[in-house]
N, C-alpha and C positions, 0 to 999 in steps of 0.2 A: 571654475570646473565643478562640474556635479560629485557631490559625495556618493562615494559608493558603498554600499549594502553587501556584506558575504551571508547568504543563508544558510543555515545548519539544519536546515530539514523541514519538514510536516508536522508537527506532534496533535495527539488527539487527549482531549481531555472531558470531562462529564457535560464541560460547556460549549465541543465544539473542537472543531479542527482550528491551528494555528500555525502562522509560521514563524519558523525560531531564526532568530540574527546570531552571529556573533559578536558577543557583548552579551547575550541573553535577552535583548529585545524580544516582544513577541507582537506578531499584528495578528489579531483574533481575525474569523475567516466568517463571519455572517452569511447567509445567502442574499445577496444581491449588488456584494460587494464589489467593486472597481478593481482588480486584478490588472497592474498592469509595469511594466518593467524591459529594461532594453540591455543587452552586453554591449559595453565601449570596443569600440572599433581596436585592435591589435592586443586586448586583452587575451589571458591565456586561463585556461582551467589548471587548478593546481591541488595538490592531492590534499585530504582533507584530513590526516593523522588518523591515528588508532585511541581506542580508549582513555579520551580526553586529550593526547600527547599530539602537539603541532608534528607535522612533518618534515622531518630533519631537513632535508633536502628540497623540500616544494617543487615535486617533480610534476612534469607536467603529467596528464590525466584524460584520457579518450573523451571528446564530446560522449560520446554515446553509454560511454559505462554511469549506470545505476550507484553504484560502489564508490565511487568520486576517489580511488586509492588507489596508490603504485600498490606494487608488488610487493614489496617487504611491509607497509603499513596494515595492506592485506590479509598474509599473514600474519602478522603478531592480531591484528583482530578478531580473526578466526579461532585462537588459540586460546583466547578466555571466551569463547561460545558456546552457549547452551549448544544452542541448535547444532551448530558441527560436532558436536558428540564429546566434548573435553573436557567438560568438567563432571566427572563423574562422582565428584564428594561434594560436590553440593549440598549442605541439610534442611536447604528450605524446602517446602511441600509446593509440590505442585500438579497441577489437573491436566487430564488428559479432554480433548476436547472433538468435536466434529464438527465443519464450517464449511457451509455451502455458498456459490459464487455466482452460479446460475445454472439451468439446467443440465446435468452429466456432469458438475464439478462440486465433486463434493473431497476433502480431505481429514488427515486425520493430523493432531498437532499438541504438543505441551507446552503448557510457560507455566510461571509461576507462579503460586494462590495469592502475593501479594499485589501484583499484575493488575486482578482483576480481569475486566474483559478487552483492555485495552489493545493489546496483542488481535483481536481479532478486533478493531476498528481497523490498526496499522496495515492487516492484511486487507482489506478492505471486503472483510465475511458480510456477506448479505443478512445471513441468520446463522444461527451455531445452538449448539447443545452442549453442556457439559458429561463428559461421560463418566469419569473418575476421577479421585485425589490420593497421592499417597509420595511416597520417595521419588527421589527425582528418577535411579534406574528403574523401580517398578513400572512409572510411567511409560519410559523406554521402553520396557520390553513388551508394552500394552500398544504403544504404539506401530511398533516392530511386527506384533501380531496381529495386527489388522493388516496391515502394509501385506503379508502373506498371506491371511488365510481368506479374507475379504479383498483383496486386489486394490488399498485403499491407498493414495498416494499423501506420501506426505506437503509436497509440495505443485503446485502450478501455476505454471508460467502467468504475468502480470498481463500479457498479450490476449491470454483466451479470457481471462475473467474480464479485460475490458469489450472485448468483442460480445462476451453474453451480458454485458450490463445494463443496453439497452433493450433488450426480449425479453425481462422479467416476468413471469406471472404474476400475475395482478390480484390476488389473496395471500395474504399472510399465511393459510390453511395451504395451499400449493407450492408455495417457497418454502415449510418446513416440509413436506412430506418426504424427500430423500433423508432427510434427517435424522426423520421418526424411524423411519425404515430399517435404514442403516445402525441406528442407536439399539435399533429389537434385535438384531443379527449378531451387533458386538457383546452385546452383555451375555448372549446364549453360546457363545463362544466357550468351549474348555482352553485350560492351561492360561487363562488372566492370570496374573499375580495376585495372591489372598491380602499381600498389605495395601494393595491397592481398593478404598473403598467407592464401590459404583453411586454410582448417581445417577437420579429419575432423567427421563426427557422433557426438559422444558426448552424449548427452543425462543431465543430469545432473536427480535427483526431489528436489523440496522435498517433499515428501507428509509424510515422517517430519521434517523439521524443521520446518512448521508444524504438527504435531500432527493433521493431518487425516483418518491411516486409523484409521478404523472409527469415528473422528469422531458425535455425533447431530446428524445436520443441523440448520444451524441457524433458524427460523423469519422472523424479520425484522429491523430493522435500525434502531440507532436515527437520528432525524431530525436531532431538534437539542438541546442542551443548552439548561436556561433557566434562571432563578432561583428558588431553590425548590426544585428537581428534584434526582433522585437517584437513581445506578445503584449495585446491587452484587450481584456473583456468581463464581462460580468460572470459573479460567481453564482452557477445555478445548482451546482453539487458537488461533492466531495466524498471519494471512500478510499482508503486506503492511503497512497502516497500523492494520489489520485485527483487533478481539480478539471472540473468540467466548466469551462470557461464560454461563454456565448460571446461569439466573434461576430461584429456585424460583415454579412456577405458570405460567410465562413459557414455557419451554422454554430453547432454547439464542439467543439475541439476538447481530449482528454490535454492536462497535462502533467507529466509526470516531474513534482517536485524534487525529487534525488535526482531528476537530470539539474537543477540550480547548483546543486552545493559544490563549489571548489570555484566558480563565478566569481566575480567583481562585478554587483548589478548597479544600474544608476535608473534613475524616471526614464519611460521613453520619452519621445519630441513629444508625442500627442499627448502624453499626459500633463505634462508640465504647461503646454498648451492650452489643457483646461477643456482638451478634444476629448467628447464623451463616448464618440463612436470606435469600434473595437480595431481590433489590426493586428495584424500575425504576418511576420516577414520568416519566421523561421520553418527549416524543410516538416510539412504536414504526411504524415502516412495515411491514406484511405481505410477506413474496415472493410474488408471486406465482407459480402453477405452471398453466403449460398440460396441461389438459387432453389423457390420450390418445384417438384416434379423433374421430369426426367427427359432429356432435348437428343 
């Protein structure tokens, strides 16, 4: 019987995206790497605990959720989050920042100064800017105040930023300029918070550490893993949670690693086989592309 693999995710590090096993294995993700893996036939997805803690019960878990957690794991997760707004005594310092995704998606977002810029690999930020450092509610309410008085959201969906992933403007000088923009508007803003200290616009490009110039766009994405099923292809990019896998006959397929985790994965047939060409047996969603001009 093939041994089987539980993943715990994507992580991104100064040398690259990786994926994490449970055990702490890690398979570093190079670009042109052989990506390839199958779910055992009557396996079941099983919730994937909270804050290091297995889950008590190993309740089963939607193909389709991102979140890989029941409901009570869910919650108690959310409860130590920055992001959902709950820790408000936090004393570490942290930045408030601006991350663009592709044209029209730009947002506004905090994490922590020891962080780094890691946070916006995980989101999979094209480019970003730092705007400010100071307390974690200062941050908040910096945040807060763009979100109203600039209409800047803090969050968007993982569907549009892959949909513009492929249309990038092709200059680094183009890809920052909502940025820059955006970054001249926030700062001239009254009512910031004084302990939060601004910072210049340098906009820094993920383009070349996700692999994405010159990139072949990639066609669709897949939905959900199931039993039975079975992806493998070469690694041509990666941003975010995000691996752009070149399928032969397929074209190039996003796929979203948070759909792995709460799996039992094993080799597919073809890899074990020592078959170098690609294969996706699992349900693929098209992007769709509007149409130019008017019908």
């Amino acid at each position: 019987m093939a041994q089987t693999w539980t993943c715990s995710g994507l992580r991104w590090a100064a040398q690259g995206p990786a994926l994490v096993w449970d055990g702490g294995r890690r398979s570093a993700l190079p670009w042109g790497k052989r990506v390839a893996f199958a779910v055992p036939e009557g396996a079941v997805r099983t919730c994937v605990g909270a804050r290091g803690y297995a889950c008590p019960l190993r309740s089963p878990v939607s193909a389709r959720s991102t979140g890989a957690r029941c409901e009570e794991c869910a919650r108690l997760d959310r409860a130590h989050s920055v992001a959902a707004d709950t820790l408000a005594d936090d004393p570490r310092p942290y930045r408030v920042y601006l991350a663009w995704f592709g044209p029209g998606l730009v947002k506004v977002g905090i994490t922590a100064v020891e962080r780094g810029p890691t946070r916006l690999l995980e989101q999979g930020a094209v480019c970003f800017s730092w705007l400010g450092t100071g307390p974690l509610m200062a941050a908040r309410r910096t945040e807060e105040l763009l979100r109203a008085a600039l209409r800047v959201p803090d969050r968007i969906p993982y569907a549009q930023k892959r949909a513009v992933r492929s249309a990038l403007p092709a200059t680094a000088a183009e890809r920052a300029a909502e940025v820059r923009e955006l970054h001249a508007r926030a700062v001239a803003l009254d009512g910031r918070p004084e302990s939060l200290r601004p910072q210049p616009c340098r906009v820094v490009d993920h383009t070349g550490a996700f692999g994405l110039a010159g990139a072949v766009p990639a066609t669709g994405e897949v939905v959900e893993l199931a039993p039975g099923g079975a992806v493998g292809g070469e690694l041509v990019a990666a941003a975010g949670p995000d691996l752009h896998l070149a399928v032969e006959g397929r074209g190039v397929v996003v796929l979203d690693t948070r759909l792995m985790r709460g799996w039992e994965l094993v080799p597919s047939a073809a890899a074990e086989a020592g078959d170098p060409a690609g294969e996706l047996t699992f349900a693929l969603r098209p992007f769709v592309r509007e149409q130019d001009g008017l019908f």
